[in-house]
C-alpha positions as CSV (number, residue, x, y, z in Angstrom):
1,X,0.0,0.0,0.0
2,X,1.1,3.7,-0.9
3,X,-0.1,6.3,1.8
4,X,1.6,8.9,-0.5
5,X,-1.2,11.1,-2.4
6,X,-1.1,11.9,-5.8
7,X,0.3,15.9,-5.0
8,X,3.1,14.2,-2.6
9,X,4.1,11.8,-5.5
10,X,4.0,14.8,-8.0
11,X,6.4,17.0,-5.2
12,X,8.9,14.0,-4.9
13,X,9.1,13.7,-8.8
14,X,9.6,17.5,-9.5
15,X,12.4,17.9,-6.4
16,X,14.5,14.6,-7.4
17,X,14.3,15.7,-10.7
18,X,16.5,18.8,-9.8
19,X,18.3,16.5,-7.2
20,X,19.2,14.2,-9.7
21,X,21.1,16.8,-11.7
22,X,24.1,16.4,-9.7
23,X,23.1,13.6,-6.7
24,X,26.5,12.6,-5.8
25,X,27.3,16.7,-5.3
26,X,23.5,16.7,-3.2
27,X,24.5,13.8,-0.6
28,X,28.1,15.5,-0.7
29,X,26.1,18.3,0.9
30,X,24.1,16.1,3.2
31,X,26.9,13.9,4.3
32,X,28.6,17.4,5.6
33,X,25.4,18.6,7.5
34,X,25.5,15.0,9.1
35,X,29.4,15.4,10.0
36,X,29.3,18.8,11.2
37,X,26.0,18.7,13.5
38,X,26.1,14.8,14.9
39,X,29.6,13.5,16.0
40,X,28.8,10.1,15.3
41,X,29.4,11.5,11.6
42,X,32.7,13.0,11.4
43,X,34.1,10.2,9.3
44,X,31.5,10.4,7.0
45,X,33.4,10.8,4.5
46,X,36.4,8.5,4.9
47,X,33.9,5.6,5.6
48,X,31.6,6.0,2.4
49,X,32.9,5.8,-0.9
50,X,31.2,7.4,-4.5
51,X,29.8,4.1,-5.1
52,X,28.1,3.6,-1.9
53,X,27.0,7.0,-1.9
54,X,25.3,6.3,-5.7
55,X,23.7,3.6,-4.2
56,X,21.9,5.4,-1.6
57,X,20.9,8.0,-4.3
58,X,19.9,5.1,-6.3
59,X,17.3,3.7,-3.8
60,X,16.4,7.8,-3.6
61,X,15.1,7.4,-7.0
62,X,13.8,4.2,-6.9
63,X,11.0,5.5,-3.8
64,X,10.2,8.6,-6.7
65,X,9.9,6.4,-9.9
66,X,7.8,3.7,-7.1
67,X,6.0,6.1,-5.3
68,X,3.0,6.2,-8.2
69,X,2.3,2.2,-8.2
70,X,1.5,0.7,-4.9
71,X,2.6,-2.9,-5.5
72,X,5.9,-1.1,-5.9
73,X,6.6,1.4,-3.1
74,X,6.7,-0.8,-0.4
75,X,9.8,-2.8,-2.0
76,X,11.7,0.8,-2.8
77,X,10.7,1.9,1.0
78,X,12.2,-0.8,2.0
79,X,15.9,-0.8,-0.6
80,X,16.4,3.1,0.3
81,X,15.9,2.1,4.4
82,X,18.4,-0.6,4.2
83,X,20.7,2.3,2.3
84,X,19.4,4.4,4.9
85,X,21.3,2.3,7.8
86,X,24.4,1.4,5.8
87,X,25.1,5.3,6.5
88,X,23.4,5.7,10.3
89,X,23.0,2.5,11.8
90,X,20.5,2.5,13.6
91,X,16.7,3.0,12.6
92,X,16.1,5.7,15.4
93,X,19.0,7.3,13.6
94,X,17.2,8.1,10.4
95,X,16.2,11.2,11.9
96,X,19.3,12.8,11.5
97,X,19.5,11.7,7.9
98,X,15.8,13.2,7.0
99,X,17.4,16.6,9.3
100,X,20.0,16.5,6.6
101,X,18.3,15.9,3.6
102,X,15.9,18.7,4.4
103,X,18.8,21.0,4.7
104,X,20.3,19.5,1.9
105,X,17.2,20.4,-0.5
106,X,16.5,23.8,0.9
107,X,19.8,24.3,-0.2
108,X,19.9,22.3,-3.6
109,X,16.3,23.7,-4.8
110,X,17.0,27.2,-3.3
111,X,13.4,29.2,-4.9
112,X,12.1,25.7,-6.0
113,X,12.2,24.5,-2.5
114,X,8.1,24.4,-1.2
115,X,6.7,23.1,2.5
116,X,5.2,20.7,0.3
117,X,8.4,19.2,-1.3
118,X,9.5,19.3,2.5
119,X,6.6,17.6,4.1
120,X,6.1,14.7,1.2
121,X,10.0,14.2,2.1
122,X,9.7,13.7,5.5
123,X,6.7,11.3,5.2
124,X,9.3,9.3,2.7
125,X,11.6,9.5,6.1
126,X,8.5,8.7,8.6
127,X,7.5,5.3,6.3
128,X,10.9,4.8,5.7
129,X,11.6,4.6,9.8
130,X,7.9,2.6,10.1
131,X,9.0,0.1,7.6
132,X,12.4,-0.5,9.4
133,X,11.3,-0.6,12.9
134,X,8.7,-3.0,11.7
135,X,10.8,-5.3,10.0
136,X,13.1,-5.1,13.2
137,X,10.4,-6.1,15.5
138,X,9.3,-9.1,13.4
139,X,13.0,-10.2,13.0
């Protein structure tokens, strides 16, 4: 099931698509956010490699191009969460990572950047951290 409406898929495609323009240079800018405002970060950097950091932007993507097809979002929810820990570890950490992204695109999308851009993003986060803890429980 996708709890995303159809104006929260729409805000996910338009931001990503300016995102996506340079993604390695966007989580560049998140990775520093996470390294200069949580200690547990500050070998961000060192410890992720361009690859790695593709991948994460890769499962990114894959929640935008799912989030319009409900057998298919809850599979990409559950890809960019397991990204999602490769880089903090623990699910309650994810907040951070949302704090950073949401930095990241006020910064990236500058006049583009809406509430509503913000808001669909951190329900991404929210169902992202759902679908974790869940998956944690049951495990």
């Amino acid at each position: 099931m996708n709890p995303l409406t159809k104006n929260q898929a729409q805000s996910l495609h338009e931001s990503f698509e300016i995102i996506n323009l340079d993604k390695v240079k966007f989580a560049e800018l998140i990775f520093a956010f996470l390294k200069f405002n949580h200690p547990k970060y500050e070998n961000i950097f060192t410890v992720f490699k361009v690859d790695d950091v593709r991948t994460f932007m890769g499962s990114a993507r894959e929640v935008v191009t799912a989030c319009s097809h409900d057998f298919l979002f809850p599979k990409a929810i559950r890809n960019f969460g397991s990204e999602c820990l490769k880089i903090c570890g623990r699910p309650e950490d994810i907040l951070h990572l949302e704090k950073a992204w949401i930095f990241g695109m006020a910064e990236w999308l500058g006049p583009w950047h809406t509430p509503e851009i913000e808001e669909t993003w951190k329900e991404v986060f929210n169902i992202t951290y759902l679908s974790l803890s869940e998956t944690l429980q049951w495990n």
